[in-house]
DSSP file (Angstrom, degrees, kcal/mol; ACC not computed):
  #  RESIDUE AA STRUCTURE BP1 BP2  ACC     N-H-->O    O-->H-N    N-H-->O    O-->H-N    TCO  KAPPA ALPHA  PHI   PSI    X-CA   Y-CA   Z-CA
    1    1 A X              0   0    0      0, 0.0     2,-0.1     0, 0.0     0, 0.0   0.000 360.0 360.0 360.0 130.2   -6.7   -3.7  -20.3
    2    2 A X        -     0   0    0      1,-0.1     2,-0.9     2,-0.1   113,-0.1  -0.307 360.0-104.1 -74.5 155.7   -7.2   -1.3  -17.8
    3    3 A X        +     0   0    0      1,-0.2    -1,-0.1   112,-0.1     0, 0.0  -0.778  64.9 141.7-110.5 111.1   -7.1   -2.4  -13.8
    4    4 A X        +     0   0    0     -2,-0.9     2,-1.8     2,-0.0    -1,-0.2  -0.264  14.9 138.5-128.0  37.0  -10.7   -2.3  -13.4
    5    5 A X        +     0   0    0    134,-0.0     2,-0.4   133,-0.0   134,-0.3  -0.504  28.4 152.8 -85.3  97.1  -10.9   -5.8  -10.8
    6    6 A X        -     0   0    0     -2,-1.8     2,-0.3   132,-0.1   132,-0.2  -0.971  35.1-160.0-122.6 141.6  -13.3   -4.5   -8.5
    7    7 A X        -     0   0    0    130,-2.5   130,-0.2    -2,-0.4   106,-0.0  -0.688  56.3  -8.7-102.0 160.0  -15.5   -6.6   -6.6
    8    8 A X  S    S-     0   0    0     -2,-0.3     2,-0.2   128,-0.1   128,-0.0   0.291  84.2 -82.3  51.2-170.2  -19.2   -4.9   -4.9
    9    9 A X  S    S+     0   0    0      2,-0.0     2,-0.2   127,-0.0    -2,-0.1  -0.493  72.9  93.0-119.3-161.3  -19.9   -1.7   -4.9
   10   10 A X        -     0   0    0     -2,-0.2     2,-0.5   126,-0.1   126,-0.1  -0.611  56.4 -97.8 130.9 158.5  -19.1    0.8   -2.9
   11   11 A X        -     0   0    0     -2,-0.2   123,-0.3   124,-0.1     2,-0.1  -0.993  38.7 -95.9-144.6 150.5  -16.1    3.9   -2.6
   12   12 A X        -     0   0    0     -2,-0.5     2,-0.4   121,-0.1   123,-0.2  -0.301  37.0-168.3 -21.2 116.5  -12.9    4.3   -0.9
   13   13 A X        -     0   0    0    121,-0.9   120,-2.5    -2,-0.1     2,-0.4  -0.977  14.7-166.5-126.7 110.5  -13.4    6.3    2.6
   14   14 A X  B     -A  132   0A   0     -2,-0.4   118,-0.2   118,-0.2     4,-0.1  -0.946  14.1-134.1-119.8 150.9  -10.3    7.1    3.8
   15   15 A X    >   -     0   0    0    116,-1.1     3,-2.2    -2,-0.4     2,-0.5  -0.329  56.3 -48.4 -83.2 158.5   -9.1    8.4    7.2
   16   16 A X  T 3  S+     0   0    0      1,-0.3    -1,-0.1   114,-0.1    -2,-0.1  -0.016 123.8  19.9  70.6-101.3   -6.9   11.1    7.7
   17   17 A X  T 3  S+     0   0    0     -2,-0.5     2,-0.3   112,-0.1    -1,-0.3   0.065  84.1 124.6-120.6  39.3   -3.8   11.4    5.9
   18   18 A X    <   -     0   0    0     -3,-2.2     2,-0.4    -4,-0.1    -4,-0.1  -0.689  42.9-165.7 -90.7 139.9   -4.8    8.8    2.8
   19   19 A X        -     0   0    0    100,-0.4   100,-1.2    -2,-0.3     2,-0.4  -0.905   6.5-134.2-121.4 130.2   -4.3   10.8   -0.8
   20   20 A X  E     -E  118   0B   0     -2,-0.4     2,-0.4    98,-0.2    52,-0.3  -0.959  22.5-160.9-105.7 149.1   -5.4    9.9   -4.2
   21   21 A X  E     -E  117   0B   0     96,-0.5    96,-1.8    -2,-0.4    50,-0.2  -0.970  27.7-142.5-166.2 101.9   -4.1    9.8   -7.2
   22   22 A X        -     0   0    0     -2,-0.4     2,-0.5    94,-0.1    94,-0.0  -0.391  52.9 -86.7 -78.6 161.9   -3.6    9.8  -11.0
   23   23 A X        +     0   0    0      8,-0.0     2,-0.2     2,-0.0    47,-0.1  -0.724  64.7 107.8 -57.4 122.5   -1.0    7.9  -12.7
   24   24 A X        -     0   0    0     -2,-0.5     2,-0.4    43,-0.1     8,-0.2  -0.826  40.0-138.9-177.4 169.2    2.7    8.9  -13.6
   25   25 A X    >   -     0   0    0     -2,-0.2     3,-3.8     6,-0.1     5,-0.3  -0.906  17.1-127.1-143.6 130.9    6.2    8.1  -12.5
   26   26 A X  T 3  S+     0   0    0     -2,-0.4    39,-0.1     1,-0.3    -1,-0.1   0.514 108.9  48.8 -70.0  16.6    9.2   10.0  -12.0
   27   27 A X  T 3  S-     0   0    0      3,-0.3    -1,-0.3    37,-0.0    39,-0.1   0.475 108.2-124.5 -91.5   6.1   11.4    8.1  -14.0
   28   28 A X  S <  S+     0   0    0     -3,-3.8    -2,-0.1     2,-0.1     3,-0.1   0.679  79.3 121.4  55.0  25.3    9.0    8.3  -16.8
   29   29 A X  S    S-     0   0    0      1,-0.5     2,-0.1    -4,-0.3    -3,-0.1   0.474  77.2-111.6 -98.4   0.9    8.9    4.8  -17.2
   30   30 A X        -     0   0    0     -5,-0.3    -1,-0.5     3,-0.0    -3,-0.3  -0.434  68.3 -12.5 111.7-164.3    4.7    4.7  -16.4
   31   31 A X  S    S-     0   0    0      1,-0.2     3,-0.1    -2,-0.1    -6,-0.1  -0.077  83.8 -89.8 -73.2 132.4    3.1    3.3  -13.5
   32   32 A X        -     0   0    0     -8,-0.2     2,-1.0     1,-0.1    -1,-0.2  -0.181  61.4 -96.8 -45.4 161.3    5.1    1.0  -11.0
   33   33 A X        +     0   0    0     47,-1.5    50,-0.7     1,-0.2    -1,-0.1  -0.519  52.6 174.5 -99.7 112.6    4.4   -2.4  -12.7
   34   34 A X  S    S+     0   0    0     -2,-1.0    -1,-0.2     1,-0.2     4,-0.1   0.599  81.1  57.4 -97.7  -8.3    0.9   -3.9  -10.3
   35   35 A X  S    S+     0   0    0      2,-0.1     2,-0.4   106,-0.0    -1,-0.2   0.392  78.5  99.9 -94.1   9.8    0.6   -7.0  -12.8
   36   36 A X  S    S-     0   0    0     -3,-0.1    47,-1.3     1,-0.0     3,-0.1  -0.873  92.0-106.2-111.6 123.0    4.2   -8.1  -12.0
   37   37 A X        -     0   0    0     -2,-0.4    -2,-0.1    45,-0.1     5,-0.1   0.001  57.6 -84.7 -53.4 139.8    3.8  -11.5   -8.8
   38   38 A X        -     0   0    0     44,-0.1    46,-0.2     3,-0.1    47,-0.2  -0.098  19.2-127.9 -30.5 138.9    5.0   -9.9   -5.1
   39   39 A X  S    S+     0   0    0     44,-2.2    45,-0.2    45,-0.2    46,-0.2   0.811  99.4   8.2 -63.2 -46.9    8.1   -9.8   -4.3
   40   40 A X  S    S-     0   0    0     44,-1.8     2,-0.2    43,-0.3    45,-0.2   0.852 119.2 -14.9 -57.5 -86.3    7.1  -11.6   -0.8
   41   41 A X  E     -f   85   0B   0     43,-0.6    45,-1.2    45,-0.0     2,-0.3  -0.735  31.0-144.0-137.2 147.2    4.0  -12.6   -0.7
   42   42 A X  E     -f   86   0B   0     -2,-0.2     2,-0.2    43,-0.2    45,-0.2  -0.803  31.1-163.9-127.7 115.0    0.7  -12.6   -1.9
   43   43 A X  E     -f   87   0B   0     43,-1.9    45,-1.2    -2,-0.3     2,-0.2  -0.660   6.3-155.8 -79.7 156.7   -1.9  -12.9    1.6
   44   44 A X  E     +f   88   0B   0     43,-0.2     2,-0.5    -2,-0.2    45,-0.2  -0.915  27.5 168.1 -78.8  79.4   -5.6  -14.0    0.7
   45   45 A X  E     -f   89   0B   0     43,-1.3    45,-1.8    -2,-0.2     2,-0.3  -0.827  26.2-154.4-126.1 163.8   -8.0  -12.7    3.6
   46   46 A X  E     -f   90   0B   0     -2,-0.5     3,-0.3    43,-0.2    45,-0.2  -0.721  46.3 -78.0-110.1 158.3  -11.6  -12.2    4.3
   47   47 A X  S    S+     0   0    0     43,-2.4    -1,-0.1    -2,-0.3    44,-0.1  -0.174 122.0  30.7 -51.4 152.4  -13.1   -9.8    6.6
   48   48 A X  S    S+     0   0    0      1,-0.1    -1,-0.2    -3,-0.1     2,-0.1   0.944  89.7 175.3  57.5  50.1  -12.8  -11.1   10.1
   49   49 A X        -     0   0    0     -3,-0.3     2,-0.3    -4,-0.0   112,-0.1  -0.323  25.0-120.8 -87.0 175.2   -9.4  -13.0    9.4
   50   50 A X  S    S+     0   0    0     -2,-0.1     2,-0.3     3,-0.0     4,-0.0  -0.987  92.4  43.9-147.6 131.9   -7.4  -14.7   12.0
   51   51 A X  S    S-     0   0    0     -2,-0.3     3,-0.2     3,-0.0     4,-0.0   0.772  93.1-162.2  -3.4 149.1   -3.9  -14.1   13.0
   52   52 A X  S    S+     0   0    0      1,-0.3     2,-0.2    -2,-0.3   110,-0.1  -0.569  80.1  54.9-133.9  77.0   -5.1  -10.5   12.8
   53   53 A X  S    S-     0   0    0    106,-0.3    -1,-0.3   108,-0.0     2,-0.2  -0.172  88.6-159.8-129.8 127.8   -2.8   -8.3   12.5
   54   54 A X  B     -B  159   0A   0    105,-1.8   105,-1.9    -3,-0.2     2,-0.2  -0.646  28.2-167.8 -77.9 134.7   -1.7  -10.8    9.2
   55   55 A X        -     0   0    0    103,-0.2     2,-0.2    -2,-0.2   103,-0.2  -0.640  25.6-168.9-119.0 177.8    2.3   -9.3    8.9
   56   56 A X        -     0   0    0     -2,-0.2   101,-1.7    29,-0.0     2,-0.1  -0.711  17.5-138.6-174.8 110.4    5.1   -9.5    6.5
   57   57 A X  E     -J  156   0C   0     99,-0.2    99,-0.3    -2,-0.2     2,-0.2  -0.452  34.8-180.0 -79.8 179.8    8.8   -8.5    7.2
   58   58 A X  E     -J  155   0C   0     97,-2.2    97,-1.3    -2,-0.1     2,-0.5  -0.863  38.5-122.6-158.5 151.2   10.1   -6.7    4.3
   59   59 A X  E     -J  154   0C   0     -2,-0.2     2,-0.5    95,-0.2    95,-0.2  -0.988  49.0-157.8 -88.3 105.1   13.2   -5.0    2.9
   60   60 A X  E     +J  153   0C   0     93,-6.5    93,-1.4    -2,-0.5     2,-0.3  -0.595  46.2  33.4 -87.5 142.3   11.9   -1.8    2.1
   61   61 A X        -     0   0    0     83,-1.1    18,-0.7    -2,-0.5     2,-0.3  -0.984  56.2-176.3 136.3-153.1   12.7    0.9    0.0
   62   62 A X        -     0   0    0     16,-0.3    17,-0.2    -2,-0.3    16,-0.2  -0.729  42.9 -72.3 142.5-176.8   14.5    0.0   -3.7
   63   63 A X  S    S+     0   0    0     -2,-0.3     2,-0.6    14,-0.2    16,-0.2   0.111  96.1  91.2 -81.6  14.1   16.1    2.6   -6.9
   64   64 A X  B    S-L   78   0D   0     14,-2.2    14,-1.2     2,-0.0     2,-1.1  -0.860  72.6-129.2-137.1 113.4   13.1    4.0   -8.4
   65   65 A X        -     0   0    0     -2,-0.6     2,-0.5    12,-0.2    12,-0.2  -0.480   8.8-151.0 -63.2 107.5   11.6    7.4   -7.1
   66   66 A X        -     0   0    0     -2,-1.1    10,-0.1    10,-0.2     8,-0.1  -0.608  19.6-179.8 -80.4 116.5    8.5    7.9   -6.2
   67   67 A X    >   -     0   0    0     -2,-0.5     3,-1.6     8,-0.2     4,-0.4  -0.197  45.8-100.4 -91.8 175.7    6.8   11.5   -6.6
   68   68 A X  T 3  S+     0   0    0      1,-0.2     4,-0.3     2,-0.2     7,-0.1   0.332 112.1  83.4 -92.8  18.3    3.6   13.3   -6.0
   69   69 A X  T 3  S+     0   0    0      2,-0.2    -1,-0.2     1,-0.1     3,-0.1   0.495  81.5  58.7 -62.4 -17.1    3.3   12.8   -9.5
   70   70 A X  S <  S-     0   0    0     -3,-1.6    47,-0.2     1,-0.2    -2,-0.2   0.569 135.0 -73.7 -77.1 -19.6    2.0    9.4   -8.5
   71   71 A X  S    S-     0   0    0     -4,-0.4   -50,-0.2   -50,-0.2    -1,-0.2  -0.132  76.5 -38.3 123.8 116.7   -0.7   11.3   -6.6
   72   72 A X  S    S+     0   0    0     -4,-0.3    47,-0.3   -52,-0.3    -4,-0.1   0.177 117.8  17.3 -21.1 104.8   -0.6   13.4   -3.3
   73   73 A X  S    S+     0   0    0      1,-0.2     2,-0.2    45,-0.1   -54,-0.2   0.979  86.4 135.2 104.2  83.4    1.6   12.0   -0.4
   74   74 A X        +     0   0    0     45,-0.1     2,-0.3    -8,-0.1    -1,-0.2  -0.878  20.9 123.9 -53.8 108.6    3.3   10.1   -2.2
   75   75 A X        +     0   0    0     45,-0.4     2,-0.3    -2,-0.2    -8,-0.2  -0.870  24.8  65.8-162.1 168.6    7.0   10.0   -1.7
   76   76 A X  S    S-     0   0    0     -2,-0.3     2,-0.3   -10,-0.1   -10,-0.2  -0.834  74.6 -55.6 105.8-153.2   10.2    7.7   -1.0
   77   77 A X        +     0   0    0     -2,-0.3     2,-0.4   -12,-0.2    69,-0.3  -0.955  49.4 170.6-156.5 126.6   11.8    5.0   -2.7
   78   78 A X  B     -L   64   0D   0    -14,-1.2   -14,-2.2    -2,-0.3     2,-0.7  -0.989  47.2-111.2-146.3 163.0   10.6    1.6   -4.1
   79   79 A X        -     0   0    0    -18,-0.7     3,-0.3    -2,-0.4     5,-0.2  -0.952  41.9-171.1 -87.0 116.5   11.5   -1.3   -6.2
   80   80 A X  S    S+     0   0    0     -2,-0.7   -47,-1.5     1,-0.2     3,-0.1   0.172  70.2  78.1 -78.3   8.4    8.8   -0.1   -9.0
   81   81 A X  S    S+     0   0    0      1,-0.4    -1,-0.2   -49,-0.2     2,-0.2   0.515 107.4  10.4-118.4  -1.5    9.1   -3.4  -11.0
   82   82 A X  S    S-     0   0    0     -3,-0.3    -1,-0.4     3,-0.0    -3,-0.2  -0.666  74.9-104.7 170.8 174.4    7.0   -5.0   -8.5
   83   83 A X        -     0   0    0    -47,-1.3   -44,-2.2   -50,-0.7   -43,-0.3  -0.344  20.3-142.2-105.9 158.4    4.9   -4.8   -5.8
   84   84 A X  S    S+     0   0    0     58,-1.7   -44,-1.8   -46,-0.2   -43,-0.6   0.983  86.4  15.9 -53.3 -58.3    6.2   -5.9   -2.2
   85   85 A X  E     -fG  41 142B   0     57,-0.9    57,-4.8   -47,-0.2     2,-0.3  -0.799  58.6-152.2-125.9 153.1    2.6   -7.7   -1.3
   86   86 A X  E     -fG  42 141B   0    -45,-1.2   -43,-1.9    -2,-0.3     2,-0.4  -0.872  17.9-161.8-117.4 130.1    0.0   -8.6   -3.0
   87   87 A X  E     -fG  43 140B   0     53,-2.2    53,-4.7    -2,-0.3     2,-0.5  -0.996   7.3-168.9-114.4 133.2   -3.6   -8.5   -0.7
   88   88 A X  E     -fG  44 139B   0    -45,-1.2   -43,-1.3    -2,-0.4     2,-0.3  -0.984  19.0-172.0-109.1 128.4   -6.6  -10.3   -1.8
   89   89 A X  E     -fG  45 138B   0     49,-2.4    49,-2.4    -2,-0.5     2,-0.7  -0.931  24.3-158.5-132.1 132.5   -9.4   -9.0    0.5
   90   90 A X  E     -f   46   0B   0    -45,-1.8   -43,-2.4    -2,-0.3    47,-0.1  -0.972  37.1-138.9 -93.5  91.1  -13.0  -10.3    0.8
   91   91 A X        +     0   0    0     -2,-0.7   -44,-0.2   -45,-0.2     2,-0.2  -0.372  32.6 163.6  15.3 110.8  -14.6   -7.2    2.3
   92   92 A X        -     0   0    0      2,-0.4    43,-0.2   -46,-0.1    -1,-0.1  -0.257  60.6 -62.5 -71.2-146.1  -17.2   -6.9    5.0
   93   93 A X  S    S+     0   0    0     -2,-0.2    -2,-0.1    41,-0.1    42,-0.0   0.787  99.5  96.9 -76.5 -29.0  -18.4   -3.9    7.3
   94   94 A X  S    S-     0   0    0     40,-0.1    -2,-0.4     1,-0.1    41,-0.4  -0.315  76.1-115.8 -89.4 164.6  -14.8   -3.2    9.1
   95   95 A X        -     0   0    0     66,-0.3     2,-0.3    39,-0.1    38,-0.2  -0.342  24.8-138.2 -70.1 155.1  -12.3   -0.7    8.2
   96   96 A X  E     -C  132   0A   0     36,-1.3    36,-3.4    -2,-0.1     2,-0.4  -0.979   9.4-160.8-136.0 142.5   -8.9   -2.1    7.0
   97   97 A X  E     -CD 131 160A   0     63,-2.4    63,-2.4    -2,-0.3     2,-0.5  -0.947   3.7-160.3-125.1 121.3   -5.7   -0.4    8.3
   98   98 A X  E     -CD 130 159A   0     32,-1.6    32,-3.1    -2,-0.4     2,-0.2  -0.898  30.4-173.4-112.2 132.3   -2.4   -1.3    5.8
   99   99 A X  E     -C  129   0A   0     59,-1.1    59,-0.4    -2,-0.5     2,-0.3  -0.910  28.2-160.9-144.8 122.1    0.6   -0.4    8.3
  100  100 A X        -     0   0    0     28,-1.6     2,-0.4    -2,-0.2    57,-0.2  -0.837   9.2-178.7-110.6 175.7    4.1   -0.1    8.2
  101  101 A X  B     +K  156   0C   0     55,-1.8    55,-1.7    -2,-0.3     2,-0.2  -0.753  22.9 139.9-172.5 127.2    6.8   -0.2   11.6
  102  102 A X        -     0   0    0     -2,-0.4     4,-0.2     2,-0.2    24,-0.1  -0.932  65.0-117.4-153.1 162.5   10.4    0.1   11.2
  103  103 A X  S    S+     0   0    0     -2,-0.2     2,-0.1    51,-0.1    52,-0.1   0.490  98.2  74.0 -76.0  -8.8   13.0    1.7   12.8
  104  104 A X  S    S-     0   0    0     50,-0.4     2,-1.8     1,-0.1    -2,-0.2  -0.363  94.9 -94.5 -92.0-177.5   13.4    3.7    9.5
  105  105 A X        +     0   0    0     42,-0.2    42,-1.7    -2,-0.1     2,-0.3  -0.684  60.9 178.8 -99.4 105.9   11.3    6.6    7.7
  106  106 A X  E     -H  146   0B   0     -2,-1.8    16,-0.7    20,-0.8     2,-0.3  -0.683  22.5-147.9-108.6 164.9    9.4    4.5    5.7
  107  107 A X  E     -H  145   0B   0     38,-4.7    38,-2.9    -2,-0.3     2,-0.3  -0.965   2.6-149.6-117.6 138.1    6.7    5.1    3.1
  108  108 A X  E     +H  144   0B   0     12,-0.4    12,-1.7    -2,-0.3     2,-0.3  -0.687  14.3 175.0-106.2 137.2    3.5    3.2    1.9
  109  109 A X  E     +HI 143 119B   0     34,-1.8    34,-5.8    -2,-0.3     2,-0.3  -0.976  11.0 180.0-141.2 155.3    1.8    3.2   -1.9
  110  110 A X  E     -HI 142 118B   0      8,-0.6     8,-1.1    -2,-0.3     2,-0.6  -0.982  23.4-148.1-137.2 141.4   -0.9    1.1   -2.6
  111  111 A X  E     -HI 141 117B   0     30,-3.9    30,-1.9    -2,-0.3     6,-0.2  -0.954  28.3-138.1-113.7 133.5   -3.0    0.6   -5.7
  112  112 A X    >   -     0   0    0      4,-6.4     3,-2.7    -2,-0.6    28,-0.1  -0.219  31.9-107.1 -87.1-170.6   -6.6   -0.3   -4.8
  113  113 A X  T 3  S+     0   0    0      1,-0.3    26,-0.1    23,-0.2    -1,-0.1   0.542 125.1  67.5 -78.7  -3.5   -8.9   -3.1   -6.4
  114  114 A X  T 3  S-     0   0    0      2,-0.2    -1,-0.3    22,-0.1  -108,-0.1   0.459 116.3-115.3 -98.9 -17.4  -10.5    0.9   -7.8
  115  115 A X  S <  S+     0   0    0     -3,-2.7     2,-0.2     1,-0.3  -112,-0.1   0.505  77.2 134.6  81.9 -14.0   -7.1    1.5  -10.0
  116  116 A X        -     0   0    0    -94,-0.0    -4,-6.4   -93,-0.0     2,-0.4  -0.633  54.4-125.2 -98.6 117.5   -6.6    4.3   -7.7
  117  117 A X  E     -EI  21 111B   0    -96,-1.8     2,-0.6    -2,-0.2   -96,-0.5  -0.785  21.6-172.4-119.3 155.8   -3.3    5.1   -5.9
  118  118 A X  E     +EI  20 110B   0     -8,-1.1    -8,-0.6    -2,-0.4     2,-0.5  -0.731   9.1 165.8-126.5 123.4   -2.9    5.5   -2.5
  119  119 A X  E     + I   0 109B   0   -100,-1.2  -100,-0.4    -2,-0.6     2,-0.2  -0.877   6.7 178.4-139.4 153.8    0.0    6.7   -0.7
  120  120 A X        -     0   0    0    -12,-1.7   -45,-0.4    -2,-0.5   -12,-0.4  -0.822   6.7-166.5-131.7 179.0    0.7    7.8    2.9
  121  121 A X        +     0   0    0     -2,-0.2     6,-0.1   -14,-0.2   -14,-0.1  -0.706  69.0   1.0-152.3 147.0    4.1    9.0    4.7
  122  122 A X        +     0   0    0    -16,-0.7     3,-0.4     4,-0.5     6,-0.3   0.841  67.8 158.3  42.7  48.4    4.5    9.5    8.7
  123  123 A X  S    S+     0   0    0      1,-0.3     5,-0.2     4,-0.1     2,-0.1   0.928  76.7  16.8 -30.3 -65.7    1.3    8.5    9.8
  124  124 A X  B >  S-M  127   0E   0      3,-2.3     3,-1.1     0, 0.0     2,-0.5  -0.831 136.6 -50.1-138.0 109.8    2.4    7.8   13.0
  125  125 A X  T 3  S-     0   0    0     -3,-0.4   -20,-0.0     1,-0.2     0, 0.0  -0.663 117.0 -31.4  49.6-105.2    5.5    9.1   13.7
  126  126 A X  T 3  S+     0   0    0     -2,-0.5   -20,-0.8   -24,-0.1    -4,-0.5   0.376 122.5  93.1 -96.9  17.3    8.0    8.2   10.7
  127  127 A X  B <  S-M  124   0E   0     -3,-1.1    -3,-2.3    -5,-0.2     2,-0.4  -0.726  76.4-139.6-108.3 124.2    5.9    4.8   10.2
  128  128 A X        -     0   0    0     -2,-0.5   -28,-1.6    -6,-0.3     2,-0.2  -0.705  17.6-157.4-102.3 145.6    3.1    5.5    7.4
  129  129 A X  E     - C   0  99A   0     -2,-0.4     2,-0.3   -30,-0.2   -30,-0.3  -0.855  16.2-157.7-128.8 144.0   -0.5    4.3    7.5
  130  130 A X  E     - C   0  98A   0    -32,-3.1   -32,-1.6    -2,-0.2     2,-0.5  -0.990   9.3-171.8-116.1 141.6   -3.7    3.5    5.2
  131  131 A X  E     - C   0  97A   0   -116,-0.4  -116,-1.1    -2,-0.3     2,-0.5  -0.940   7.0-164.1-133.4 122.6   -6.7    3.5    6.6
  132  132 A X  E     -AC  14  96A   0    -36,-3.4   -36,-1.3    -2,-0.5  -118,-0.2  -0.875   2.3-165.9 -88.6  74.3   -9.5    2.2    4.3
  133  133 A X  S    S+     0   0    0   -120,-2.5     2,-0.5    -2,-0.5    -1,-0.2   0.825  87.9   7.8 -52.1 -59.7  -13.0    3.4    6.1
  134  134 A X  S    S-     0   0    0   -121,-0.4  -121,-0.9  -123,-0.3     2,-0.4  -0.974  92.4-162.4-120.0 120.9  -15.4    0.8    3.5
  135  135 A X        -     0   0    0     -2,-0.5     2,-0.2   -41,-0.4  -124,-0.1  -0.662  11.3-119.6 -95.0 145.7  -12.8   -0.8    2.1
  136  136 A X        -     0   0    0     -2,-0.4     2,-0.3  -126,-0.1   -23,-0.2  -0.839  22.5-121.7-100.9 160.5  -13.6   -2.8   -1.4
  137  137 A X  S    S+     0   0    0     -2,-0.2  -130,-2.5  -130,-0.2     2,-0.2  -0.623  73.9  68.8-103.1 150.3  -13.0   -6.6   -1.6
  138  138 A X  E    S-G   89   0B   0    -49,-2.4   -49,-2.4    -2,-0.3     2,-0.2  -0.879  90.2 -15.3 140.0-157.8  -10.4   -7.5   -4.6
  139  139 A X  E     -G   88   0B   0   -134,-0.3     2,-0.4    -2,-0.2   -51,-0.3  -0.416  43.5-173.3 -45.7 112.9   -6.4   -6.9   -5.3
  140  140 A X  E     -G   87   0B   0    -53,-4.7   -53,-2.2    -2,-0.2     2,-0.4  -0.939  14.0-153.7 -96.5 154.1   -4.7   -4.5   -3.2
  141  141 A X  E     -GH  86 111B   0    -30,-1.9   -30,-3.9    -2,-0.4     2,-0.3  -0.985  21.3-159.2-125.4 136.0   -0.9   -4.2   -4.9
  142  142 A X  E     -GH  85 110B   0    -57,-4.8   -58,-1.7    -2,-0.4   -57,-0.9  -0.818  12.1-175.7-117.2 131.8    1.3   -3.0   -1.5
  143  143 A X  E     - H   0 109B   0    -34,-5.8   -34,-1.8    -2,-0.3     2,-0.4  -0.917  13.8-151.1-104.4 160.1    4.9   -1.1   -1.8
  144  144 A X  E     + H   0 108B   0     -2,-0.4   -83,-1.1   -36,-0.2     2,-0.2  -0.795  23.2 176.4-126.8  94.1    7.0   -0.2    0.9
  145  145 A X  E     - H   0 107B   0    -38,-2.9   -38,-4.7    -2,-0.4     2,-0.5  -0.542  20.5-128.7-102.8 136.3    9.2    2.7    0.4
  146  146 A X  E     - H   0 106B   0    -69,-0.3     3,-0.4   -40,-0.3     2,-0.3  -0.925  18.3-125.7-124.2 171.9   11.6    4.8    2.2
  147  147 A X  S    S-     0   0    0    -42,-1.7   -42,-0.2    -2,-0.5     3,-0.1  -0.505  81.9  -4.4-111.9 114.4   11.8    8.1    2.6
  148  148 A X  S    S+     0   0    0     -2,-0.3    -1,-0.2     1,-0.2     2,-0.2   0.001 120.8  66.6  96.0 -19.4   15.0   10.4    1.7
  149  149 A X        -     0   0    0     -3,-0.4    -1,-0.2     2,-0.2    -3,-0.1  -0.421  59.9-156.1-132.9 179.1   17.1    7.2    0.8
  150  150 A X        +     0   0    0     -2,-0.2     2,-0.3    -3,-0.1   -88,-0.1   0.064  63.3 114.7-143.1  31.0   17.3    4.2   -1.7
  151  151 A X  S    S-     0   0    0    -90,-0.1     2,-0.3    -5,-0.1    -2,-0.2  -0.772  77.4-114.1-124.4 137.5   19.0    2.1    0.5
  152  152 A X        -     0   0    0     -2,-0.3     2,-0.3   -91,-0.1   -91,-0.2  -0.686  38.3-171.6 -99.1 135.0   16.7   -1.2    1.5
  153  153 A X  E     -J   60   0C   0    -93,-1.4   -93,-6.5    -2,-0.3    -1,-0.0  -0.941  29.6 -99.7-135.2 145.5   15.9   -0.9    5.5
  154  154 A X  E     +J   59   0C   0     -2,-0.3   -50,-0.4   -95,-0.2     2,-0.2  -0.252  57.3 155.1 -48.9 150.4   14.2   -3.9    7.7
  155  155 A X  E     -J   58   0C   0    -97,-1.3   -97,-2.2   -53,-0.1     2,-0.3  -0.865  37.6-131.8-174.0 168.6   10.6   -3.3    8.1
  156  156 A X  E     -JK  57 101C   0    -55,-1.7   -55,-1.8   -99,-0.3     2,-0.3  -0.897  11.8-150.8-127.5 143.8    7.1   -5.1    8.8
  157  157 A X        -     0   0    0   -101,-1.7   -57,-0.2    -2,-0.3     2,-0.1  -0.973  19.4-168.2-111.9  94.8    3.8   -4.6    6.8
  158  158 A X        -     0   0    0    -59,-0.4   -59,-1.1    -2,-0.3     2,-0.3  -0.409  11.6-170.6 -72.3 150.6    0.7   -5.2    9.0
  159  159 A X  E     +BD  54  98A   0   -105,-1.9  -105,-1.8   -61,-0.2     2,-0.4  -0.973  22.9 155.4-146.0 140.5   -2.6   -5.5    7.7
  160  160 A X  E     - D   0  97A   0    -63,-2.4   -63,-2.4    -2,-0.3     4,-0.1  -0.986  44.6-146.3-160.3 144.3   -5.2   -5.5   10.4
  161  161 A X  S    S+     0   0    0     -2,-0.4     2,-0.4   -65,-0.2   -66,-0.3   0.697  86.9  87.7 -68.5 -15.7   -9.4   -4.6   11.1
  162  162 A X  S    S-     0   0    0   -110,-0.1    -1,-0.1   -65,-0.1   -66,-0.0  -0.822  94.5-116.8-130.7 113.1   -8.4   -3.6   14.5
  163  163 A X        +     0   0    0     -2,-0.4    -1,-0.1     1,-0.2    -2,-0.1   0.172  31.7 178.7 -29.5 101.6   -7.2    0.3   15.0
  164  164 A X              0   0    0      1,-0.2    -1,-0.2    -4,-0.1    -3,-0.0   0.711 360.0 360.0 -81.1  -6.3   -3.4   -0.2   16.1
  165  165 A X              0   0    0      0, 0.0    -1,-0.2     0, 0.0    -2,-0.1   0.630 360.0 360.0 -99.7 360.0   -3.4    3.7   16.2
């Protein structure tokens, strides 16, 4: 079955430095595995959620390289074998900003609730950003990679409505 759980209608708008993406993976082992439960967490929020910015510290990073074979800006290190966070997002008008901040050079991929992946590096400074203009409500599945290294570094995953940049 193909990962068609999309909820409304509606397209991706993304700011900036957000990339799309076909499937493939540089070990050749296919697509990091997006059916396989979070390695943290899975959050459930609806537009206009509260703590807002919702966080999760993290070890980021893991053995399996990630290329721009996954799809432009895409780059770093992950545990492919499953995804750090899980978001389940009820939609509304605001933009939604998926964030990393570490003292390391970390990297984000995302697969949206479209099947479509989404990867950023150095956003803002070495700390990489998605910025979802109309975001769609359903799964997002969240990695947190870094960049040059395969070695797991501290880091926090924000998810917020409200521009941190």
């Amino acid at each position: 079955m193909t990962r068609r759980r999309m909820v409304g209608a509606g397209a991706f708008c993304a700011a900036l430095a957000l990339s799309l993406g076909t499937a493939a993976w540089a070990k050749g082992s296919g697509q990091p595995d997006w059916r396989a439960l979070p390695l943290y967490d899975t959050a459930t929020l609806s537009a206009g959620f509260v703590p807002d910015p919702w966080e999760q510290r993290l070890q980021a990073g893991g053995g399996d390289a990630v290329t721009q074979d996954l799809g432009p800006g895409c780059t770093g290190y992950i545990n492919a074998s499953a995804p750090d966070v899980d978001l389940n997002y009820q939609a509304a008008s605001s933009p939604l900003y998926i964030h990393v901040v570490s003292d390391s050079d970390t990297t984000l991929v995302v697969n949206g609730p479209d099947g479509r992946w989404y990867c950023n590096d150095d956003f803002s400074g070495l700390d990489p950003a998605l910025i979802f203009q109309n975001p769609l409500s359903g799964n997002y599945n969240i990695w947190v990679g870094v960049h040059g290294s395969s070695e797991l570094r501290a880091a926090t995953l924000r998810i917020t409505e409200l521009n941190p940049f």
